[in-house]
C-alpha positions in Angstrom: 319.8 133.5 -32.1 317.6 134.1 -29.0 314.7 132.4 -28.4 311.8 134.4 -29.1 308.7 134.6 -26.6 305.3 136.1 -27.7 303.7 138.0 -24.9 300.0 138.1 -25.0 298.5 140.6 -22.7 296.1 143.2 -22.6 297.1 144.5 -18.9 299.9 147.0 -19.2 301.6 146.2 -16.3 301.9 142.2 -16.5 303.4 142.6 -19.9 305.8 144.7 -18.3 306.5 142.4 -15.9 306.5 139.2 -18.2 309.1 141.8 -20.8 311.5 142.9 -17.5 311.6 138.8 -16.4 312.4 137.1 -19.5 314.7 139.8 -21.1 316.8 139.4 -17.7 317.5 135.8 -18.7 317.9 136.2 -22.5 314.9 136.1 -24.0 313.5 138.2 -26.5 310.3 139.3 -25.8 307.4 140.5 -28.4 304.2 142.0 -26.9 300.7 141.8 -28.2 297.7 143.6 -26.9 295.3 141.3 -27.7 294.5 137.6 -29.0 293.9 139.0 -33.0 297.1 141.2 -32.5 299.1 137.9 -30.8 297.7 136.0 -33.9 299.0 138.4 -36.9 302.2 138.7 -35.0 302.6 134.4 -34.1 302.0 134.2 -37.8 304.6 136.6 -38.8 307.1 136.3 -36.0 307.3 132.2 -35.6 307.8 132.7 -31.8 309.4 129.4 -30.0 307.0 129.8 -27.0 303.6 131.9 -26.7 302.6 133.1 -23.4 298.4 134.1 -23.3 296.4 135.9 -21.5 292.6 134.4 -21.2 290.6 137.4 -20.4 291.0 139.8 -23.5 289.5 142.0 -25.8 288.5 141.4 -29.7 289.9 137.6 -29.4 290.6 136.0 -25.7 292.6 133.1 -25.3 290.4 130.3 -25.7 289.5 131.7 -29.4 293.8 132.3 -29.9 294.0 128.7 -29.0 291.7 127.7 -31.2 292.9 129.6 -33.9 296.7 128.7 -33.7 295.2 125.0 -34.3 294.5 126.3 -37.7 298.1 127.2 -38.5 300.3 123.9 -39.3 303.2 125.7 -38.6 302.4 127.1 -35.0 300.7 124.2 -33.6 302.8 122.5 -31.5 304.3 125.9 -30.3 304.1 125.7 -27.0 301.5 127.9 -25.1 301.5 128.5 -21.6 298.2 130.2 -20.0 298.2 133.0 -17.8 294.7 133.5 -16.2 293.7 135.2 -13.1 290.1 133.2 -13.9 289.3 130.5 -11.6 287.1 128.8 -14.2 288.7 125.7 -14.4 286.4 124.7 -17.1 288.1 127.8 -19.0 291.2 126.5 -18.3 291.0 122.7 -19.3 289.2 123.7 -22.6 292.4 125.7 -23.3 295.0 122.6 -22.4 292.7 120.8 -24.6 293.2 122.5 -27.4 296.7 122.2 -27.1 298.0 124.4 -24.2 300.9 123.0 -22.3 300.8 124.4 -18.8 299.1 127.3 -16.7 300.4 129.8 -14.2 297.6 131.8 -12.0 297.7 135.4 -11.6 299.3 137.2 -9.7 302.6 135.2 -10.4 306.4 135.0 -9.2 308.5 136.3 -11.7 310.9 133.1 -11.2 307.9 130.7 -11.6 307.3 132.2 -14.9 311.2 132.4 -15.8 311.4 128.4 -14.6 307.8 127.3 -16.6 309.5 129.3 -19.8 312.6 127.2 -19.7 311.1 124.0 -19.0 308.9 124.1 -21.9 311.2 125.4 -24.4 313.8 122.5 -23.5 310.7 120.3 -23.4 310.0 121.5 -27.5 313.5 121.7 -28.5 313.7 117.7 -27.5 310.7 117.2 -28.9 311.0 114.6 -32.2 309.7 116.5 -34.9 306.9 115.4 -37.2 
């Protein structure tokens, strides 16, 4: 079985990008428009990694990450933040709340594909509990 990544992205054309980069490696990719979408579909789809957008419509990432706290079985899924923001403030509340890394906007396809790996290894070794 692949390992599944949840895309969470309102801009078109980075969720193309983050679908074309990951699928080249292996991964399978689902896409949500928005954090209330991303939520429904986290809850249904058990993804091994969630990658989120802050700046969004009807739920932004700060409120996803909040939310996914909610859910005992999605939160220690590994989130990784993709923001164009330069709020660091936004940011940190974000890695708070249980977010394991960050990657700026606009972003090298390979730094995603390398940030992707080294948190899903980082999970799979994780001890459970």
């Amino acid at each position: 079985m692949r390992t599944k990544i949840l895309s969470i992205e309102d801009a078109t054309n980075f969720r193309s990008l983050i679908r074309l980069s990951l699928e080249f490696n292996g991964f399978e990719v689902i896409e949500a428009v928005n954090g209330r979408h991303g939520l429904e579909i986290a809850v249904q789809q058990m993804p091994d990694l969630i990658l989120l957008d802050l700046k969004m419509p009807e739920m932004n990432g700060l409120e996803f990450c909040k939310a996914i706290q909610q859910h005992q079985t999605l939160k220690n899924t590994p989130i990784i933040v993709l923001s164009s923001s330069e709020d660091a403030n936004e940011i940190e509340q974000c890695l708070q709340l249980g977010a394991v890394d960050c990657l700026m906007k606009p972003f090298r396809p390979m730094l995603l594909q390398e940030l992707v790996k080294k948190h899903i290894a980082q999970a799979k070794s994780a001890p459970r509990g």
